[in-house]
N, CA, C and O atoms as a GROMACS GRO file, in nm:
protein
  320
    1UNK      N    1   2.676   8.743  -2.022
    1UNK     CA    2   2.669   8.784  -1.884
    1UNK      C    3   2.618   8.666  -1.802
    1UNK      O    4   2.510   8.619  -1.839
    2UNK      N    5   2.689   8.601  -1.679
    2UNK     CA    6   2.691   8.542  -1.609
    2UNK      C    7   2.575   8.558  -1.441
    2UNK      O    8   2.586   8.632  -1.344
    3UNK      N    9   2.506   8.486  -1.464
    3UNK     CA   10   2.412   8.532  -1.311
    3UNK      C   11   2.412   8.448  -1.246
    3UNK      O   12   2.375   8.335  -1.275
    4UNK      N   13   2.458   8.490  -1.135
    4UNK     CA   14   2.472   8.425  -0.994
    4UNK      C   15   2.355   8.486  -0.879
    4UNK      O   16   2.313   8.601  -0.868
    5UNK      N   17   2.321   8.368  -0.802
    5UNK     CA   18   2.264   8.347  -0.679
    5UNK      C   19   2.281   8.283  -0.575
    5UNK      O   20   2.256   8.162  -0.571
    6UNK      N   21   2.336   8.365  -0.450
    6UNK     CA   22   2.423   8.320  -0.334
    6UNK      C   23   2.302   8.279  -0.245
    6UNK      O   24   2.230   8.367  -0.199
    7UNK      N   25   2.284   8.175  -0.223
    7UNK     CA   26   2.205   8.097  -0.078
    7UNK      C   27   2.222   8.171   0.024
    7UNK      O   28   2.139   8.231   0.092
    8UNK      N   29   2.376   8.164   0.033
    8UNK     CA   30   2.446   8.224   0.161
    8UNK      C   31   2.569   8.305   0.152
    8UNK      O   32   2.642   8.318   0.054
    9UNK      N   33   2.579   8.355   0.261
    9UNK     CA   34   2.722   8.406   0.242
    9UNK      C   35   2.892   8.346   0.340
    9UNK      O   36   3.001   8.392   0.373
   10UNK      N   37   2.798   8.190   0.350
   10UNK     CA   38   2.926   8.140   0.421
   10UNK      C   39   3.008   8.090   0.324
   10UNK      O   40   2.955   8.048   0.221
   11UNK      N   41   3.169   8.086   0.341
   11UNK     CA   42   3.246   8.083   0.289
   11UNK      C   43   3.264   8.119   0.107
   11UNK      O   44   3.282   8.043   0.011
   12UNK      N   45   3.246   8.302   0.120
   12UNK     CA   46   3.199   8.385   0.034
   12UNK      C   47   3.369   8.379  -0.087
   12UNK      O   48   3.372   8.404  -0.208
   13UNK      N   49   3.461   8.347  -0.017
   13UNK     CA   50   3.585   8.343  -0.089
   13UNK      C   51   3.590   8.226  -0.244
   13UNK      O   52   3.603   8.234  -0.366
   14UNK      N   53   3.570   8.112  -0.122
   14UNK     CA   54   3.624   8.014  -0.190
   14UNK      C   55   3.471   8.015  -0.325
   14UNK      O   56   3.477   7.981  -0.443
   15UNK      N   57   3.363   8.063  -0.255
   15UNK     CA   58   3.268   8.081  -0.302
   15UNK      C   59   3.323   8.178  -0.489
   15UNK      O   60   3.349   8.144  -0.605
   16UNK      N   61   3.318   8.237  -0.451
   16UNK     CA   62   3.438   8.368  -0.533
   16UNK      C   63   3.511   8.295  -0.688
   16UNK      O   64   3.509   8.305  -0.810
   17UNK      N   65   3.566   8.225  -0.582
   17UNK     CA   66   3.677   8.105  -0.685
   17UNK      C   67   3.619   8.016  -0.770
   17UNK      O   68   3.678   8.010  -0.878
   18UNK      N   69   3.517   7.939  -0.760
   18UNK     CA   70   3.414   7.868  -0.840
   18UNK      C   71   3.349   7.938  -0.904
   18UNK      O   72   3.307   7.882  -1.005
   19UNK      N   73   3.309   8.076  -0.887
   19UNK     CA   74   3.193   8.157  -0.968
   19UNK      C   75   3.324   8.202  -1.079
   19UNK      O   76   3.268   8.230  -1.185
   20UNK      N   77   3.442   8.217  -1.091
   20UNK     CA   78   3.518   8.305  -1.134
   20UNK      C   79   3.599   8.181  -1.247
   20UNK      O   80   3.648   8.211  -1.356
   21UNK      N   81   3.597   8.066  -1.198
   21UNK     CA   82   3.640   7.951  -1.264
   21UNK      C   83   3.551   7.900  -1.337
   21UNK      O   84   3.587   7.804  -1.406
   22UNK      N   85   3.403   7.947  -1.347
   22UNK     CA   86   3.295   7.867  -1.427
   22UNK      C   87   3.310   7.987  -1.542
   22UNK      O   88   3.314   7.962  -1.662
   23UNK      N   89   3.318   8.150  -1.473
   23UNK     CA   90   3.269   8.235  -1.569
   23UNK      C   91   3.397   8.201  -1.690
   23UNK      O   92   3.353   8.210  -1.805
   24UNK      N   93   3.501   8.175  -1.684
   24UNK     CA   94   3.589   8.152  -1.713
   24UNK      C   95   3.590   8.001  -1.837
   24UNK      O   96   3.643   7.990  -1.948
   25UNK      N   97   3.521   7.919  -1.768
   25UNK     CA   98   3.543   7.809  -1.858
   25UNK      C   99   3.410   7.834  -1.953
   25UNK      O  100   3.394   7.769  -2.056
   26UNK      N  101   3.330   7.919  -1.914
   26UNK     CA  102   3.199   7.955  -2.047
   26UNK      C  103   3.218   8.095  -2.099
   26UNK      O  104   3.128   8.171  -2.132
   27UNK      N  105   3.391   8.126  -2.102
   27UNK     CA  106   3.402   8.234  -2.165
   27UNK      C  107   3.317   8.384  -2.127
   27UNK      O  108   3.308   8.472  -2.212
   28UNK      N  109   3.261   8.396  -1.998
   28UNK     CA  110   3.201   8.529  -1.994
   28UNK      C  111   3.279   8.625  -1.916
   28UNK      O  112   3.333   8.599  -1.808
   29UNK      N  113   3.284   8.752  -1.984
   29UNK     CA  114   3.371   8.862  -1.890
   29UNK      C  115   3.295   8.937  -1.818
   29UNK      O  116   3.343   9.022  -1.743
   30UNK      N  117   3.164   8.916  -1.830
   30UNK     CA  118   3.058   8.996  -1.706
   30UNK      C  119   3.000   8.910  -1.585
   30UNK      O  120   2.996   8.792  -1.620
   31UNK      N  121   2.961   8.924  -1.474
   31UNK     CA  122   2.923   8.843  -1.377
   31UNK      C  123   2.798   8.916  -1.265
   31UNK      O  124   2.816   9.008  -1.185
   32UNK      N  125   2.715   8.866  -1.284
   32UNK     CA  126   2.606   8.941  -1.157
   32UNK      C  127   2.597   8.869  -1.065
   32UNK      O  128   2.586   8.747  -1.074
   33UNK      N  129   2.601   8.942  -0.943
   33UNK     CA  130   2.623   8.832  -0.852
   33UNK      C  131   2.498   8.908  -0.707
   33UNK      O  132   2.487   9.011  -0.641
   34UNK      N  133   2.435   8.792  -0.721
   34UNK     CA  134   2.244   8.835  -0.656
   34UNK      C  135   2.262   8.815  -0.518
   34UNK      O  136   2.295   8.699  -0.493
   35UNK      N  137   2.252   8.888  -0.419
   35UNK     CA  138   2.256   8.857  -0.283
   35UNK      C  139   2.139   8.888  -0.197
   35UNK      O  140   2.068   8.985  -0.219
   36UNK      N  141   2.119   8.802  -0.094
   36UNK     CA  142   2.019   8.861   0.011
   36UNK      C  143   2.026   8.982   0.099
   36UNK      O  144   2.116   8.999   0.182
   37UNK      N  145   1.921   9.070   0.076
   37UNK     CA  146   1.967   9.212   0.118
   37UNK      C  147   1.982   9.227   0.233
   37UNK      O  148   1.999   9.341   0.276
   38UNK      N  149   1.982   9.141   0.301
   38UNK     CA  150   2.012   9.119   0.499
   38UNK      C  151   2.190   9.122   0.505
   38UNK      O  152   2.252   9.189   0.588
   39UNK      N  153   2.247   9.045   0.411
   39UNK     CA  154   2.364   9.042   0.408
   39UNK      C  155   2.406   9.057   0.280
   39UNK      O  156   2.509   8.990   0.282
   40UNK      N  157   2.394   9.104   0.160
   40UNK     CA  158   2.442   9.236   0.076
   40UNK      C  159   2.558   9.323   0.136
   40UNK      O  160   2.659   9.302   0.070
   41UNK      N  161   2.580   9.414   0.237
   41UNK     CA  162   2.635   9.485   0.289
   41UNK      C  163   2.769   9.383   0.346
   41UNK      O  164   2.868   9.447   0.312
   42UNK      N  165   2.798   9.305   0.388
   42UNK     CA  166   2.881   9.226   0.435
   42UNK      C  167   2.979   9.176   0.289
   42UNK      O  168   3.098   9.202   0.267
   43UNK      N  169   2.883   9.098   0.204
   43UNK     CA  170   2.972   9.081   0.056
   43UNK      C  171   2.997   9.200   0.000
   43UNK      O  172   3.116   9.191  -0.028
   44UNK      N  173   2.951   9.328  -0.044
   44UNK     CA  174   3.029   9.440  -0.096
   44UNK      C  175   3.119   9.488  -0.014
   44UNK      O  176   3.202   9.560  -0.070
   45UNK      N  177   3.134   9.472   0.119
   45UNK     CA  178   3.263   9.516   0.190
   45UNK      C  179   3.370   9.428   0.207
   45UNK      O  180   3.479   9.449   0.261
   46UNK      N  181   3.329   9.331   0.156
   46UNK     CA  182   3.482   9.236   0.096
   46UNK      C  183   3.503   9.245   0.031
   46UNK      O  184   3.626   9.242   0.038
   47UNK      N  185   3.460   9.266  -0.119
   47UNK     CA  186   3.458   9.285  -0.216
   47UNK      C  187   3.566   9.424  -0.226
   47UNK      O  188   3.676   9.422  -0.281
   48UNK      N  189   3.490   9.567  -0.146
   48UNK     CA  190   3.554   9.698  -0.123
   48UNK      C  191   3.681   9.688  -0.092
   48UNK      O  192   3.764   9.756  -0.152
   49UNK      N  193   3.713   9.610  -0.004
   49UNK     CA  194   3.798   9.600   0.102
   49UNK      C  195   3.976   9.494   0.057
   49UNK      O  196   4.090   9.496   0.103
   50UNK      N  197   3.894   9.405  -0.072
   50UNK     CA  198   4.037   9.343  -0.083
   50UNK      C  199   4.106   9.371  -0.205
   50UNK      O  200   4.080   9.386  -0.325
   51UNK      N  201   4.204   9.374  -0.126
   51UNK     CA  202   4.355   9.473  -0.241
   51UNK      C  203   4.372   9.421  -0.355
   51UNK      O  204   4.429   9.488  -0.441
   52UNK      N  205   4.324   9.282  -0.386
   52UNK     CA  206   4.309   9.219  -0.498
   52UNK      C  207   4.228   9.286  -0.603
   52UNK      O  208   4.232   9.274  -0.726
   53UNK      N  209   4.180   9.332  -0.554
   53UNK     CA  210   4.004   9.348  -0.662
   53UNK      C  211   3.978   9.463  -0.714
   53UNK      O  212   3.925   9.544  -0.638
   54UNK      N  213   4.001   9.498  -0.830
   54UNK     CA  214   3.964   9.625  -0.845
   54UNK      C  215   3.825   9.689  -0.882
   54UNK      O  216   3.723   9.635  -0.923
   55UNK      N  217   3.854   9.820  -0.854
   55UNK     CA  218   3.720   9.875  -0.776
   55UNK      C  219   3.704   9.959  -0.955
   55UNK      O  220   3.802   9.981  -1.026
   56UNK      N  221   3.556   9.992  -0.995
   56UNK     CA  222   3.561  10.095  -1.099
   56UNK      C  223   3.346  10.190  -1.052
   56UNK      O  224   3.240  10.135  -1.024
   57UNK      N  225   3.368  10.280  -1.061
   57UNK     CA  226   3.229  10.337  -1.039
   57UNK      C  227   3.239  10.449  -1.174
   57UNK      O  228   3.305  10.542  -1.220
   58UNK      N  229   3.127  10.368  -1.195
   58UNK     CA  230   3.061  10.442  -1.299
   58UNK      C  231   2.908  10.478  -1.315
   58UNK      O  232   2.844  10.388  -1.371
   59UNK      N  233   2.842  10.578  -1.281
   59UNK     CA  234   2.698  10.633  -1.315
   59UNK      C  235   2.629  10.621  -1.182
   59UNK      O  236   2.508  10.611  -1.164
   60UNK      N  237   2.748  10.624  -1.070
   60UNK     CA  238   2.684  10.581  -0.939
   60UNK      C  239   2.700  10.453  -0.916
   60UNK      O  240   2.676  10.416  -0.802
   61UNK      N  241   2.724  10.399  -0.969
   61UNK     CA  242   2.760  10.223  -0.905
   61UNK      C  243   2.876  10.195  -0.919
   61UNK      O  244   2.955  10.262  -0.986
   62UNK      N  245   2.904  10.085  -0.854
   62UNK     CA  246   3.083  10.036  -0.822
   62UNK      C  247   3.045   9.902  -0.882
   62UNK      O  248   2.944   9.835  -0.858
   63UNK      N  249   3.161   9.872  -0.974
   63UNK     CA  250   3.144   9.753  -1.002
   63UNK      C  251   3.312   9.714  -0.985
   63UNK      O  252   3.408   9.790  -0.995
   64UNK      N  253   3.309   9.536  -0.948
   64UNK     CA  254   3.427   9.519  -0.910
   64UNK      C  255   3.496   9.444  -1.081
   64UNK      O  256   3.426   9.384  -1.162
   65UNK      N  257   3.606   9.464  -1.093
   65UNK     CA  258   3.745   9.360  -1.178
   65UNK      C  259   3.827   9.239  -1.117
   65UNK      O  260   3.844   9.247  -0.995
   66UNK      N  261   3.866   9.158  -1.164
   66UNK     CA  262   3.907   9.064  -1.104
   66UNK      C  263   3.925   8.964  -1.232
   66UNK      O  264   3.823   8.912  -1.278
   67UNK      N  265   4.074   8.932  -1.302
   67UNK     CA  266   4.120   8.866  -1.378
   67UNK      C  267   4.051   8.953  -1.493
   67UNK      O  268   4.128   8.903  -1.574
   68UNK      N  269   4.008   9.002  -1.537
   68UNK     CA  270   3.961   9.062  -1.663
   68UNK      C  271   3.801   9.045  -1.681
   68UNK      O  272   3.761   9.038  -1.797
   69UNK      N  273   3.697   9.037  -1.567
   69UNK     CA  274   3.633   8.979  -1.548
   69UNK      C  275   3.532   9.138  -1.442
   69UNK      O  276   3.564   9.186  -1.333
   70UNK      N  277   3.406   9.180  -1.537
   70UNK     CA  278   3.373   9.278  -1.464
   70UNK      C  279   3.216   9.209  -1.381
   70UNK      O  280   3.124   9.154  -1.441
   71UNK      N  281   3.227   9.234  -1.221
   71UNK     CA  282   3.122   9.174  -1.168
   71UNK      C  283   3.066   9.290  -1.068
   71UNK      O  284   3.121   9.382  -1.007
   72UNK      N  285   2.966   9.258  -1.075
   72UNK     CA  286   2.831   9.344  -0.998
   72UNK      C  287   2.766   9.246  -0.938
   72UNK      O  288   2.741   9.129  -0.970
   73UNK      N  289   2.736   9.327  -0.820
   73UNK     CA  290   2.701   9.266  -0.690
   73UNK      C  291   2.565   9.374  -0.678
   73UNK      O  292   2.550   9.496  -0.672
   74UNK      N  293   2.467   9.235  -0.678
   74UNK     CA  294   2.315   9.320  -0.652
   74UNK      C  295   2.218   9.248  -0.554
   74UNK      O  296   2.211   9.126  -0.556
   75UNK      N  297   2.130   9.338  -0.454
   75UNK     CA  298   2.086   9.304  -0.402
   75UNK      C  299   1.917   9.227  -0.440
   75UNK      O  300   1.833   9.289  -0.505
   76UNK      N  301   1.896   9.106  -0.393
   76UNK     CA  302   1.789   9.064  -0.411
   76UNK      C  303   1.670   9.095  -0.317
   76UNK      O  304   1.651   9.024  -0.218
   77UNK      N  305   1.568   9.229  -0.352
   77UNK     CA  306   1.456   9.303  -0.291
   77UNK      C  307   1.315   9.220  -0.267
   77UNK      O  308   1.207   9.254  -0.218
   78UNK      N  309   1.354   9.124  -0.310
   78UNK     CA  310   1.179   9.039  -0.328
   78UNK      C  311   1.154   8.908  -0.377
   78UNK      O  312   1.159   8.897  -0.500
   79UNK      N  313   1.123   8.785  -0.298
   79UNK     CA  314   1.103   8.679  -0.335
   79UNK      C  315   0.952   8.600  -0.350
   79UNK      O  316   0.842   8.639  -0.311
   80UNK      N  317   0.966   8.547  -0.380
   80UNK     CA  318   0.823   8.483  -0.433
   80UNK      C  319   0.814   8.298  -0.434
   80UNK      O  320   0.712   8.241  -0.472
   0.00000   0.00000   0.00000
C-alpha cells in the first residue's frame, strides 16, 4: 500500500498521473491518498465526478479504481 501526501491541490490531474505511474513502477495496487481537510471535498468530487474512474463503496466508504489500482482518499485531521 502506497501513501501519498498532497501539499496542494493545484494541478490535482497531472498530479494523479505521477502518483499512478510511481504506484505502478513499485508494483502496488493500493494507494492512500492524504489531503488537507479545507480542500478534501474539492479532490473527492473529481475523483466522484470523472467518467474515467471507477467508483466502489464498501462499509460506508467509496473508494476509487483506476487501471487496476484501488485508491482512497483521506482526510488529514491534525498536524503537528
Amino acid at each position: 500500500m502506497m501513501t501519498v501526501s498532497l501539499t496542494n491541490k493545484d494541478n490535482f490531474k497531472s498530479k494523479l498521473k505521477s502518483i499512478l505511474d510511481t504506484a505502478k513502477d513499485k508494483g502496488e495496487s493500493g494507494i492512500v491518498i492524504m489531503t488537507d481537510r479545507n480542500w478534501h471535498v474539492e479532490i473527492y468530487d473529481f475523483m466522484i465526478n470523472h467518467k474515467s474512474i471507477g467508483k466502489l463503496k464498501m462499509a460506508g466508504q467509496t473508494f476509487f479504481v483506476i487501471k487496476d489500482m484501488r485508491i482512497e482518499i483521506k482526510a488529514i485531521d491534525f498536524y503537528i
